[in-house]
C-alpha positions in Angstrom: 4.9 -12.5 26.1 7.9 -14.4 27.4 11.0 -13.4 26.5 12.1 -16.5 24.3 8.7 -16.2 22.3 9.3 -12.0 21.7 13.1 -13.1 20.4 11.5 -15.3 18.3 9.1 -12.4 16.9 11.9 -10.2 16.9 14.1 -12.6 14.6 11.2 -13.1 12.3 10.9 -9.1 11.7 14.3 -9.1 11.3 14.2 -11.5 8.6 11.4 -9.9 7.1 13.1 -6.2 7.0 16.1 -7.9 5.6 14.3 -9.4 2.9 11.9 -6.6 1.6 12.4 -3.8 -0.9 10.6 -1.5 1.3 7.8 -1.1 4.3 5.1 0.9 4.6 4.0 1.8 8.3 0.2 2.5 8.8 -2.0 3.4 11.8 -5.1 0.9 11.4 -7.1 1.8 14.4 -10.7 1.5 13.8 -10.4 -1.1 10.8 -13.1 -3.9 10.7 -11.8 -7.0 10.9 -13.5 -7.9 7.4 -12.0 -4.6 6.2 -8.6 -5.7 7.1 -8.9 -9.1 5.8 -9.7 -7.7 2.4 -6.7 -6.0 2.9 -4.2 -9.0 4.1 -5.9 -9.8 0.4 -5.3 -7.5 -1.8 -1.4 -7.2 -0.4 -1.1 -10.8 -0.9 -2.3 -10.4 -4.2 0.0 -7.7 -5.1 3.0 -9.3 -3.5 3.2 -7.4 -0.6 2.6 -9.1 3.4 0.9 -7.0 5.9 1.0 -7.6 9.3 0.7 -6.5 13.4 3.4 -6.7 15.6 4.7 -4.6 18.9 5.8 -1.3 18.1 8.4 -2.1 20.5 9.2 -5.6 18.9 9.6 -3.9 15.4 11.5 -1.3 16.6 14.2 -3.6 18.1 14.4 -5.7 14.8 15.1 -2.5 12.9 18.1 -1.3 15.1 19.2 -5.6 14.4 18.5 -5.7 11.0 20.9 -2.6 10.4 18.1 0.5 9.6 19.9 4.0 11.3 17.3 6.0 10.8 15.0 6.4 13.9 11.4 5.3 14.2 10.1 6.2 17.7 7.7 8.9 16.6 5.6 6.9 14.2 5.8 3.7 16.3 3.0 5.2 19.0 -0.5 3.7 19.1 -1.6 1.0 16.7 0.9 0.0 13.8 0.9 -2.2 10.9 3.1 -2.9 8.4 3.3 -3.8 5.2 6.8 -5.4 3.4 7.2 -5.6 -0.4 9.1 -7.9 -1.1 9.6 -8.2 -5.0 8.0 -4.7 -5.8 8.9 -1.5 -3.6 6.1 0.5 -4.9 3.3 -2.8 -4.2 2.9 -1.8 -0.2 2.5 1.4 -0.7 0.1 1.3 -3.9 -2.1 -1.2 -1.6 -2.3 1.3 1.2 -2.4 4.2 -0.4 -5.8 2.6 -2.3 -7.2 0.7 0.3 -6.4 4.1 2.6 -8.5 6.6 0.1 -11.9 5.8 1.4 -11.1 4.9 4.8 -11.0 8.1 7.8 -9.6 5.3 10.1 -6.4 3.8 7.9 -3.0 6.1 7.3 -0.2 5.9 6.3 2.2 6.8 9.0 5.6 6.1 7.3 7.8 3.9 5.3 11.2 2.6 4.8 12.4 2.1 1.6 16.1 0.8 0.8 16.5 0.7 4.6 16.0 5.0 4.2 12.9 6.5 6.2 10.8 8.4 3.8 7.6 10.2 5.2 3.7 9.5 4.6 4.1 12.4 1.9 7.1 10.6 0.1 5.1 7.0 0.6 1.7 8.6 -1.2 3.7 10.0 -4.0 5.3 6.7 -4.5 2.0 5.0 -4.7 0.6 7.6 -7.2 3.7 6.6 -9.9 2.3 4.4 -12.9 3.2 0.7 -12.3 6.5 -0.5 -13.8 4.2 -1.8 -16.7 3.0 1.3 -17.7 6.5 3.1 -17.2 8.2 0.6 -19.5 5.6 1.0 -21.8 5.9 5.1 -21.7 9.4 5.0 -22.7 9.3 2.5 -25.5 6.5 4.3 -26.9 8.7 7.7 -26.4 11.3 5.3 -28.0 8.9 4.4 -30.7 7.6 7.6 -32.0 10.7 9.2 -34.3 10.4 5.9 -35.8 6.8 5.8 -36.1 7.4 9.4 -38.0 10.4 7.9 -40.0 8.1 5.6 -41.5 5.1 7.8 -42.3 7.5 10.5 -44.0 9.6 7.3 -46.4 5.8 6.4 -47.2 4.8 9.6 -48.4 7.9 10.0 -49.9 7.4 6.9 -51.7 3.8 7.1 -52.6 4.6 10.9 -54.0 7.5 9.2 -56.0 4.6 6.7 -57.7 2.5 9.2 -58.0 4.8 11.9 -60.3 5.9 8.7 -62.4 
């Protein structure tokens, strides 16, 4: 690569650091290239980009883009990454799923809120119910006093009727 065309990469994964919630660093060696189609796919789908670049490239543009925590030991062999951009927890959902059935795809690391967290931390963040279903666990938490309140004023009531 000349150098001009690597600053150019560089700047793009600088941008792309910059502007995503989190990252999610896999080892894809031995994908199919229909197999990671379906995945460029899915992350799409899900809001999330996944791409290839030079471990070395990526490396640079996190130092630029202002992440302090240190990368060279996962940034060996082949790496991919995928950035989430309006959800943190989308990148590594997608992996983690596409990941389960595959002895070739792992998920080496991930950077979330420009923090490294591990492949342990990443997996656990992928097996947390979607914001959805989060929101919907609380206000149904929220929901259930009330819910009570009501049955006990109704059989209050309809003991009332019932003695008069």
């Amino acid at each position: 690569m000349a150098t001009e065309v690597k600053k150019q990469v560089v700047a793009e994964l600088v941008e792309k650091i910059k502007k995503s919630e989190s990252i999610v660093l896999v080892d894809y060696k031995g994908l199919k290239v229909n197999e990671e189609t379906e995945l460029r796919k899915q992350m799409r789908e899900a809001g999330a980009e996944y791409i290839v670049a030079k471990n070395r490239l990526f490396n640079i543009a996190l130092k630029e883009a202002g992440v302090e925590d240190s990368f060279d030991d996962v940034l060996e062999g082949t790496t991919s990454f995928a950035f989430g951009y309006a959800d943190a927890v989308a990148p590594a959902k997608v992996a983690y799923e596409f990941g389960k059935n595959k002895k070739v795809f792992n998920i080496k690391a991930g950077c979330l809120a420009g923090k490294r967290v591990d492949a342990a931390e990443v997996e656990a963040l992928a097996k947390l119910p979607s914001r959805e279903q989060l929101l919907s666990m609380v206000l149904n938490g929220m929901l259930g006093p009330i819910r009570k309140l009501a049955y006990g004023l109704v059989a209050i009531a309809d003991k009332q009727e019932a003695a008069e």
